[in-house]
N, C-alpha and C positions, 0 to 999 in steps of 0.2 A: 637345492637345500630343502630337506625335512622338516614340518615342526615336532617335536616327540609327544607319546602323550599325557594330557595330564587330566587331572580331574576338576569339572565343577559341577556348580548347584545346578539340578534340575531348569528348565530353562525353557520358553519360545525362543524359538531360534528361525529368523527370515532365512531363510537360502533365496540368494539373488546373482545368478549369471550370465555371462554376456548382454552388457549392460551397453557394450559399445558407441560409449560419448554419448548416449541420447540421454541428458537429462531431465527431459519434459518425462520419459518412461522412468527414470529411478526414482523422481520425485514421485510418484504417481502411484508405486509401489511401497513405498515409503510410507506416504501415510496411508496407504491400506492396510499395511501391516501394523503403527500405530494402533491403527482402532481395531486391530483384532491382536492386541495385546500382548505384543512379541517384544522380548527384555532384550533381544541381543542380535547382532547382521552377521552374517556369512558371509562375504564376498568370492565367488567361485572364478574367476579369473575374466580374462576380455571385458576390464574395467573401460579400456577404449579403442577404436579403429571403427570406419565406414561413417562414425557419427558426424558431428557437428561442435560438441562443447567437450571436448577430452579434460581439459583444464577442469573446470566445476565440475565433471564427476569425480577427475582423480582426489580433488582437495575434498570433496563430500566423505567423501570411502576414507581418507587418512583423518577429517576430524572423527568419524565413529572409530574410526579405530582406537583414537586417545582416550574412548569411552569405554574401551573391550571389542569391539568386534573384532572378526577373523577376514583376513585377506592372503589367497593365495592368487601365482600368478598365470595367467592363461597364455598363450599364442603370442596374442597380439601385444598383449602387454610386453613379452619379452621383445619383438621384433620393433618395438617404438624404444625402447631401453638403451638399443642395440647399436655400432655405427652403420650406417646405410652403405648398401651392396648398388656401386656405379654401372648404369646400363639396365635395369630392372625397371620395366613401365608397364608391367599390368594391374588394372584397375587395383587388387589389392594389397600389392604396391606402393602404392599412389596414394591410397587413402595414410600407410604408416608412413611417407616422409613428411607428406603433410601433416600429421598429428606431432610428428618428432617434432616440426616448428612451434606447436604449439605448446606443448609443456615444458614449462620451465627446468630447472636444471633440478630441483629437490624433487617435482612431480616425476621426473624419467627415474632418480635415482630410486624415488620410493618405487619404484612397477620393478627396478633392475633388482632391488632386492624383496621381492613378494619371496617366501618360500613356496615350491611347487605344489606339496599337500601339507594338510592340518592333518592330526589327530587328536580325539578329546573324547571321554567317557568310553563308549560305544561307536562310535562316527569318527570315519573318516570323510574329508575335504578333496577334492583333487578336480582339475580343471575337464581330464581327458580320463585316461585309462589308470587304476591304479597301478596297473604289471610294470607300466613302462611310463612313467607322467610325461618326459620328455620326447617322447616322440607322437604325442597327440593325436590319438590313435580314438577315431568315432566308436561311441559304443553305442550300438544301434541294434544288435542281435543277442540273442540268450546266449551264446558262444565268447561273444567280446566281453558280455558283462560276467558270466563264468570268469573271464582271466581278470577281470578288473577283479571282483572279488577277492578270487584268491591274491594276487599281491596284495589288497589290501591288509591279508590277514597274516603276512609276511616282514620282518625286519627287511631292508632298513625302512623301508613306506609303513609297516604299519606294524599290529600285533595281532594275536590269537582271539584277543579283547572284542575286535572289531564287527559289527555285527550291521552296521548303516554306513552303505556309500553315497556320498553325495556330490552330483558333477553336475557340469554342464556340455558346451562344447557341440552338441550336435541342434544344438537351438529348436529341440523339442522337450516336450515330459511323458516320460517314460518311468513305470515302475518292475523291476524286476526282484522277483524272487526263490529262492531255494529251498526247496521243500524235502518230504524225507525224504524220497529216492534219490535225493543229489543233484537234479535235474533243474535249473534254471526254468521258468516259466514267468511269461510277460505277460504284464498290465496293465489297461490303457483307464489312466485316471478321469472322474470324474470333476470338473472345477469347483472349489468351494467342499464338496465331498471328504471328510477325516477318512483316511483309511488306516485301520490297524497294524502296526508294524511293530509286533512284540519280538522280542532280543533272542526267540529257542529258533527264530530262522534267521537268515541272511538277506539282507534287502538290498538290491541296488536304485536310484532313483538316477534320473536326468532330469534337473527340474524349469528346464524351458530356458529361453533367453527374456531377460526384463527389455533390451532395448530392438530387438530387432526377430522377433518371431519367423520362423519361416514354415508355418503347414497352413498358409493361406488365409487366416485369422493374424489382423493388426493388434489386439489385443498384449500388451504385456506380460508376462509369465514370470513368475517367481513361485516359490512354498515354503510352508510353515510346518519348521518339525518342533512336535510336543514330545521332551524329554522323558518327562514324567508322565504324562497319558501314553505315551509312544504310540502317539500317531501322527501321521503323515496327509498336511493337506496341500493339495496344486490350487493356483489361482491363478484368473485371469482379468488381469484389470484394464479399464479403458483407461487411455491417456489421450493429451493434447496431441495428436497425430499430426496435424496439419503445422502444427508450431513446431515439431521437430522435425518437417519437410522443408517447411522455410528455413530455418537455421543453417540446415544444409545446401541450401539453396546458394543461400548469401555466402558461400565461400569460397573457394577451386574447387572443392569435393566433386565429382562426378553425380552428375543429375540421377543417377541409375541409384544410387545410395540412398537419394530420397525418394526416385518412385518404391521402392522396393518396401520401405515403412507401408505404404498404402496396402499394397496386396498380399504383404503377409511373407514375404518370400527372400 
């Protein structure tokens, strides 16, 4: 499922993905983004799996949602939605039958029906690739993010309108752009840094994972796009690490789930 697009006001908008159950990390970014004066959430998919509190984050994301925010759905979200495949036991795996225990029957139904991408103004949403959403496809080269682009700027995913993608999925931040020769050329953002990101080029962004980082920094990741300034800033917040190692601790989850909070990975 598509959202189509439509128009709003000028806007701070959080991009927040791969939040994966840790809600000591979405809290954390949450009020970061508060006090840097953001009107409205993105949610970019893999609201839960590997964490510890899938429950509190999904009802977190569905009360902002009653407020406006956007939630599309990632990976994992669909495969905890989903009925479980008998005879499957590796680690992540294991982490979605467990979380299936966990959420209730409105929290699976609300992840079962996320639509896959958003559209709105300028910006599209999409968890993985826009060419192909469902087949969650890393966009981690000038090459991937080239075919992301272009679907974005294609019916039925998107329009000609489109000029900002915004993902997650590869649990880095990454900015990519299209400049006049047509040529994609990447950008490795500074934290806290606005970077320019006016509508006569094509921008792709991956704006890190909020609950589970992985380039070796524990640190949280989310970003803040300014509609009206049209710029683009990456952040990286410290969270209660150790409270969201415990958590995971205290459950069947695989201990490997919670060292991996610690080193980044």
């Amino acid at each position: 499922m598509m959202v189509r697009a439509h128009s709003k006001a000028p806007m701070k908008l959080a991009l927040l993905a791969d939040i994966h159950a840790n809600r000591h990390a979405l809290e954390a970014c949450l009020a970061h983004a508060e006090k840097a004066g953001v009107e409205r959430h993105a949610f970019l998919g893999d609201l839960v799996g590997y964490g510890a509190e899938p429950g509190a984050v999904v009802q977190t994301v569905m009360a902002l949602q009653e407020r406006g925010a956007i939630a599309i759905k990632g990976n994992h979200d669909l495969y905890s939605s989903m009925p479980l495949v008998e005879g499957k036991t590796d680690l992540g795996y294991a982490s979605v039958a467990w979380t299936q225990q966990q959420l209730s029957r409105d929290e699976r139904a609300f992840l079962a029906n996320l639509p896959m991408t958003h559209t709105e103004s300028s910006f599209l949403l999409v968890h993985a690739s826009a060419d192909s959403p469902e087949r969650w496809r890393y966009v981690e080269t000038p090459e991937l993010a080239a075919a992301s682009l272009d679907g974005a700027m294609q019916p039925p995913v998107g329009n000609e309108n489109v000029r900002h993608v915004f993902g997650g999925h590869v649990h880095a931040q990454a900015l990519f752009f299209r400049g006049g020769a047509g040529k994609l050329m990447p950008f490795i953002p500074t934290p806290g840094v606005p970077i320019p990101v006016p509508r006569h080029r094509l921008w792709l962004a991956t704006v890190g994972s909020v609950g589970q980082p992985r380039d070796g920094n524990a640190l949280a990741m989310y970003a803040i796009f300014d509609d009206s300034a049209q710029l683009l800033t990456f952040h990286r917040v410290p969270y209660d690490v150790q409270g969201a190692m415990a958590a995971i601790r205290a459950t069947e989850l695989p201990a490997f789930f919670a060292d991996r909070l610690e080193q980044g990975r």
